[in-house]
N, C-alpha and C positions, 0 to 999 in steps of 0.2 A: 588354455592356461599353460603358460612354461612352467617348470618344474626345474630347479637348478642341483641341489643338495640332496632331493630322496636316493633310497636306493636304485638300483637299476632295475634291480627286479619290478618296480612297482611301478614303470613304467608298461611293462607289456599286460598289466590288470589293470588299470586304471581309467581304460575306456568300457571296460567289461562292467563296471559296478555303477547305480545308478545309485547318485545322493541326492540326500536334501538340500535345500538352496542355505541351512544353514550350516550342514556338513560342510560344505564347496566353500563357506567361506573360514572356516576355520582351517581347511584346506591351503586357502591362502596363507592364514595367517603362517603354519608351520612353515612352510614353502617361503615364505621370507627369513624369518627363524634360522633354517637350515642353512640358507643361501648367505646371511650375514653370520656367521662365526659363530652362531646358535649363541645370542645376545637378547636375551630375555628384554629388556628393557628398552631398547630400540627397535622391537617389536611392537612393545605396547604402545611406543609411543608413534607409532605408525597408522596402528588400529585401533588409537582411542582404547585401548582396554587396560585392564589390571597387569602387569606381572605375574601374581599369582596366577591370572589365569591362563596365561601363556603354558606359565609351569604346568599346571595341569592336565592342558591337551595333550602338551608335551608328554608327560606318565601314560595319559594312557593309549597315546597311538602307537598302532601295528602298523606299519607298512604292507603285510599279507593281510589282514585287514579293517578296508576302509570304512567301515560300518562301523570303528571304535570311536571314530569323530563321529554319529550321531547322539542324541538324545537318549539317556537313559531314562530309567523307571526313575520317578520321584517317588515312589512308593514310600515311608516311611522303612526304618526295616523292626522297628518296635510298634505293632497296631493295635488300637486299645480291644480286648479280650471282653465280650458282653457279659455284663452282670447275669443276665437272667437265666438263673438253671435252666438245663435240659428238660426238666420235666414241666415245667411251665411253658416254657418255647412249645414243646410236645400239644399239651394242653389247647393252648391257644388256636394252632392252626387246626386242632381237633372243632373247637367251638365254630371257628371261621366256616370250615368246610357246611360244616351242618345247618350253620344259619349267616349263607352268606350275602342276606342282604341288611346286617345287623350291621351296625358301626362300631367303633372300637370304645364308644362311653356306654353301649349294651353289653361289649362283651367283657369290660372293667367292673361293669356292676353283678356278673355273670361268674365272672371271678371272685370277689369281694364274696359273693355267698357260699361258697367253696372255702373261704378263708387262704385266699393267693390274690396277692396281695401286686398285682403290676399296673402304674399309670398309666392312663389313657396312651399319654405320645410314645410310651415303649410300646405298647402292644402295634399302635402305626405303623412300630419300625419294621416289629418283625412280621406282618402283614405284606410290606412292603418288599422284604428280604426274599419273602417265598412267594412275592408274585399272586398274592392272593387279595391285592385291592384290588375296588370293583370301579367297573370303568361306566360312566352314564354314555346313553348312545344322545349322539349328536343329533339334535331337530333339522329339519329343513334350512338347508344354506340358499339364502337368494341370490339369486343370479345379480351376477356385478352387471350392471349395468351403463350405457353410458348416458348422465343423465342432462338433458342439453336444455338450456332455458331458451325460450319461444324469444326470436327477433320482435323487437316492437311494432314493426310495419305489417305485422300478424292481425294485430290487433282489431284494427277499422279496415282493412284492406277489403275485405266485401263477406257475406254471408257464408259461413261456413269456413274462414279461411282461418281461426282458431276459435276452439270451443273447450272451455271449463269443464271440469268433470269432479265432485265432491260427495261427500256423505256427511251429515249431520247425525246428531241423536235426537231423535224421539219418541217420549214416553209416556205414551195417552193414557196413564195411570201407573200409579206406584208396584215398584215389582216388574214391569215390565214396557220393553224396553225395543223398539224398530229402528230402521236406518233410512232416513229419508238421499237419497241418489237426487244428483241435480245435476244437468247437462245445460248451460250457458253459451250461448253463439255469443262473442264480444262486439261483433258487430252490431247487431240488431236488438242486442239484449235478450233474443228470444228464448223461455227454458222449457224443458222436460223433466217434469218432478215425479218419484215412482218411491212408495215406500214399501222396503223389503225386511223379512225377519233374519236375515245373515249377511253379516258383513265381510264378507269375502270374494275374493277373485271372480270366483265364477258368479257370484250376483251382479258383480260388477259388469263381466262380459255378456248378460246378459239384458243388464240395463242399457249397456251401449249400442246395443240391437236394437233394442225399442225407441231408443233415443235416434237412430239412424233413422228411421222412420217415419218419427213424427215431428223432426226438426222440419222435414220441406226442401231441404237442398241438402246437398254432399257435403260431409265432413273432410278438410283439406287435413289439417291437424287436431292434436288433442294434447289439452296439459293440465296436472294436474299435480296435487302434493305427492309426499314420497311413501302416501299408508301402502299396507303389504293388500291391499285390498287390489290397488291397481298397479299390484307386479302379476308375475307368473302368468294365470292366462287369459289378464286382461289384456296385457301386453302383446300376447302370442295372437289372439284376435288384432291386434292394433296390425300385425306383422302383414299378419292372412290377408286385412284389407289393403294392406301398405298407404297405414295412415303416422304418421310421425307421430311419435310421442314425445311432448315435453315435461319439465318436472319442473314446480317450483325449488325455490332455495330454503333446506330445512327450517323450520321453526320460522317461517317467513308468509303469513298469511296473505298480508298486503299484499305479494305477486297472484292472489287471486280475489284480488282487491273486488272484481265485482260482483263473483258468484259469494261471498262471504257477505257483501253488503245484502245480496236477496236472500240469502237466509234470514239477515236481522227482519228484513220485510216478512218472511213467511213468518217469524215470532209474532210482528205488532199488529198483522194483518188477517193472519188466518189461525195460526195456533192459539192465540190468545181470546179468539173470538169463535172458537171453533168447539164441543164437546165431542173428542173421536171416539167412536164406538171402537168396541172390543176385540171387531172383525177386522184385516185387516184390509181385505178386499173391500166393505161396506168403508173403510177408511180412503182408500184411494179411489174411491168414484166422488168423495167431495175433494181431496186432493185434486182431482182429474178438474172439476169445477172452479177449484181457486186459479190452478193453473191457464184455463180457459182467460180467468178473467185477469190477468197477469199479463197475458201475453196480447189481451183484444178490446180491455177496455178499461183498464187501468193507465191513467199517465204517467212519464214517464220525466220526469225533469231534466235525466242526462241527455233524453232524447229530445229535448226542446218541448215537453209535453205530447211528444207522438206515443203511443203503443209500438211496440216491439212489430206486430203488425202489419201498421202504419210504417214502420221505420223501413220493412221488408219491400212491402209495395213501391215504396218510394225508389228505391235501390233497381226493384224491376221495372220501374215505368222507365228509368232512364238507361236501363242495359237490355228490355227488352227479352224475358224467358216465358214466357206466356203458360206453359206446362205450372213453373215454381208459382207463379200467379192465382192462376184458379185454386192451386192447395190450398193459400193462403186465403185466399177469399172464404174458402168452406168452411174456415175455422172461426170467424167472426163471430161473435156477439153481439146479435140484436137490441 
């Protein structure tokens, strides 16, 4: 920046002091000012600004110092002075300490019997003033994730190559209340149904264990909605096995268009034809039964009328895995 009109002195300080970017330009502004005949007016009309405010840098720059072109205090210099005596201020943060998990319409009414007489949002303030509001601690933050919706070609690509993963409600009597787990191959339509008493992460990861097991083949993927059921360490098991995770799009059931449709079935087919005992164990050995007959001898209309199965078999007669085959066969219904 040349400098034509300041003093001299304020050349050999001037690299010395570090300003603001809107110091530096008021900087300018003077530095033109000075350099034109100290012409207030063809100043401002150089830098778009007022006159007066020209005049006013102008007052209050020092050349020894450059800190006079920053920002002052906008402080008011008249601050409004609080109504509320000392001896009530006193009071208050008395009441606060003693009972500080009260809020400020207990500690109004706490006052009011004392005959002191301070509103709810004053007492706030001064709560506020002495650093004496309570802070709630923060729940469990879910991991950001990134949530990637499954290619199509996922779909029918072959057995195990994406599998549904959901939780229903069911309540084999009023008051109480299970989560029936459902794992879905898209391909073959084949499920694993497990009803558990907690809906949580870790039921979760350990339905998917069971589910790994008694699907028959390897799971390539897995997708499912975005419940807090299947974050944390459902996920971290999904990691362990390095099985991809996908996630429908919120409030978007259709993207799990087919395990949603076999729940409606588990309603018109088994729950509704079904009286569940109280146990939940003696509940999931007919569970275990419907399932059986779901996957081996029930048809299947998406499937051309095959069983899920059937649809499996079909898959390995023409890929040839003879291991996935025999599972298959043991699980038949005669």
């Amino acid at each position: 920046m040349r400098l034509f009109a300041l003093p001299s002195r304020f050349y050999r300080v001037k690299d010395a002091v570090s300003l603001s970017k809107a110091a530096r330009l008021r900087l300018r502004w003077l530095d033109f000012y000075f350099a034109h005949g100290r012409n207030a007016s063809l100043t401002a009309r150089r830098f778009g600004i007022s006159r007066e405010t020209v005049r006013r840098w102008v007052r209050r720059f020092d050349p020894r110092d450059l800190t006079t072109l920053e920002d002052g205090s906008r402080r008011p210099h008249r601050v409004r002075a609080s109504a509320t005596p000392d001896g009530v201020v006193r009071r208050i943060v008395e009441l606060r300490r003693r009972h500080p998990a009260w809020s400020k319409y207990k500690l109004h009414a706490l006052l009011a019997r004392e005959g002191i007489f301070a509103s709810a949002s004053t007492i706030g303030r001064i709560l506020k003033r002495y650093d004496l509001v309570r802070t709630r601690k923060k729940g469990y933050k879910r991991t950001k994730l990134e949530r990637k919706r499954p290619p199509r070609a996922l779909y029918r690509a072959h057995p195990g190559s994406l599998v549904q993963m959901d939780a229903k409600y069911v309540y084999p009597t009023p008051g109480v209340r299970w989560f029936q787990f459902t794992a879905l191959d898209t391909c073959t339509r084949r499920r694993v149904m497990r009803l558990l008493s907690s809906l949580s992460s870790k039921s979760a990861t350990r339905f998917l264990r069971e589910a790994a097991n008694e699907l028959g083949f390897a799971i390539d993927t897995v997708q499912t909605d975005n419940g807090s059921e299947f974050l944390r360490y459902f996920h971290e098991a999904l990691d362990e096995l390095r099985i991809p995770h996908y996630f429908s799009r919120p409030h978007t059931p259709k993207d799990l268009a087919m395990l949603e449709r076999s729940h409606k079935t588990d309603d018109d087919e088994f729950y509704s034809q079904t009286e569940l005992p109280l146990d939940i164990c003696e509940a999931n050995a007919l569970l275990k039964q419907w399932q059986l007959t779901y996957n081996s001898l029930r048809p299947h209309q998406a499937l051309g009328y095959l069983t899920p199965n059937e649809k499996l078999n079909q898959y390995i007669t023409k890929t040839g895995t003879p291991q996935t085959a025999s599972y298959v066969m043991n699980q038949n219904i005669v």
